[in-house]
N, C-alpha and C positions, 0 to 999 in steps of 0.2 A: 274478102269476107272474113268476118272477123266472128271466133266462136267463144262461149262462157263458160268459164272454170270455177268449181267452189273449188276453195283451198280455206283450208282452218290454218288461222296464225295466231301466235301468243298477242294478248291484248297491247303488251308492250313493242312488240317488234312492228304491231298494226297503228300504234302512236307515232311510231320512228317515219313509218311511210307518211301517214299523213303530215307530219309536222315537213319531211323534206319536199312532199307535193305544194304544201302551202307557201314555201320558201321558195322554190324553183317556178311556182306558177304553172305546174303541171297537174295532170289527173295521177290518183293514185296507180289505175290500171296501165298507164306509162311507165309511172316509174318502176312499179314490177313485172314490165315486159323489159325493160332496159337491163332489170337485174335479170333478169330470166334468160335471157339474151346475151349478154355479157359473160355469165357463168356456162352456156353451152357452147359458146368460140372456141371454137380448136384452139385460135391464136392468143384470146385473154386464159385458154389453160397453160398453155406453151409458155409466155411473159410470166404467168403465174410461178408456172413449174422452174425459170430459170432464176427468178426474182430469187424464190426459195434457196437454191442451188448456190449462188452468189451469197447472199447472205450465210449461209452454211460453212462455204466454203472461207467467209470473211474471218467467221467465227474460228472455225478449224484454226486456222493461220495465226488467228489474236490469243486460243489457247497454246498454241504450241510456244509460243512466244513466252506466255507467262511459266509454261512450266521449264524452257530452258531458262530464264533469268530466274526462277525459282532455285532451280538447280546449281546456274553459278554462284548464285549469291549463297548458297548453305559451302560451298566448296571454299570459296574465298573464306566464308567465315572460321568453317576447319582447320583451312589451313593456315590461318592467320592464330588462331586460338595454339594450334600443335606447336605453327615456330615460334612464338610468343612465352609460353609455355618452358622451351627446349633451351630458348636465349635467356632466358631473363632469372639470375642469382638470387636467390634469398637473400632480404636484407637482413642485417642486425638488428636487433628492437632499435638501439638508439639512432638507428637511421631513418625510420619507418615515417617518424613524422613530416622528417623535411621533404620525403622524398612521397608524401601525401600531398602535400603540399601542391609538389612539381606535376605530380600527376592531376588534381584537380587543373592547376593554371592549363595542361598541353591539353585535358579532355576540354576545357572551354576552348581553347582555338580550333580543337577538330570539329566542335559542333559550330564554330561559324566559317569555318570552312567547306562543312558541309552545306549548312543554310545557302554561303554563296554558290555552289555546285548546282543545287535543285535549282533556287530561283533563275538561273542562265540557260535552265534545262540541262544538264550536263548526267552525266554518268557513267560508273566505270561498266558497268554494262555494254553503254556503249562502245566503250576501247577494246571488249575482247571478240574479237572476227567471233561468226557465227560459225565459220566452216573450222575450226581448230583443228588440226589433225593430232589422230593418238597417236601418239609413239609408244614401243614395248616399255616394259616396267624396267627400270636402272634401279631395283631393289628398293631399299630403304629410303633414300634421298633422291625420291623418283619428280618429284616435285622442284628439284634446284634450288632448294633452299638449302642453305651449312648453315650452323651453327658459326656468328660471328660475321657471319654478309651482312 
């Protein structure tokens, strides 16, 4: 036996039901027993609850990822800038241009070296283990970079 419900629904969500009762070939009062139905299942709350959980937990994982590759890549850049910095002599004026020059021609090869890196999918991301272990601080040149390597 089957008993009747008024329920007030927005004009739009009561377009949503008819238009998918007219698609499916069903009464509208099916397919809001099906939703009614479906949402008081233990087990479509349970798949609900774990669907969430999974996704959550995908997300957790995909940010944790972007903030350590965040991380390495500000550190490589550091520490690339510091020994860069530490190694490299002031030129003389009258050197400056040839040596503009040299450094335009090596910054175009780095960027198709780079280009060819991305498009193979590659990166140095890649090459540094996630597990790194710390070692205590060796003072100032705690990074194993000299001056002149």
């Amino acid at each position: 036996m089957r008993h009747r419900l008024n329920i007030y629904l927005s004009p739009e969500l009561l377009q949503q039901i008819a238009d998918l009762a007219s698609r499916k070939k069903l009464s509208q009062s099916a397919i809001v027993e099906a939703a009614v139905m479906s949402f008081l299942s233990p087990d479509a709350a349970d798949r609900r609850e774990a669907a969430f959980t999974r996704r959550l937990d995908r997300l957790t994982r995909q940010i944790q990822r972007l903030e350590r590759n965040s991380g390495v890549t500000m550190e490589m850049l550091a520490l690339f800038a510091r020994f860069f910095l530490t190694v490299t002599p002031p030129l003389p004026p009258d050197a400056q241009v040839a040596a503009q020059a040299k450094g335009q021609q090596r910054y175009e090869g780095f960027v198709e070296a780079l280009g060819r890196r991305l498009q193979k999918g590659q990166s140095v991301l890649d090459e540094i283990p996630e597990d790194v272990e710390k070692k205590p601080s060796q003072g100032a040149h705690d990074d194993g970079l000299e001056q002149g390597s």
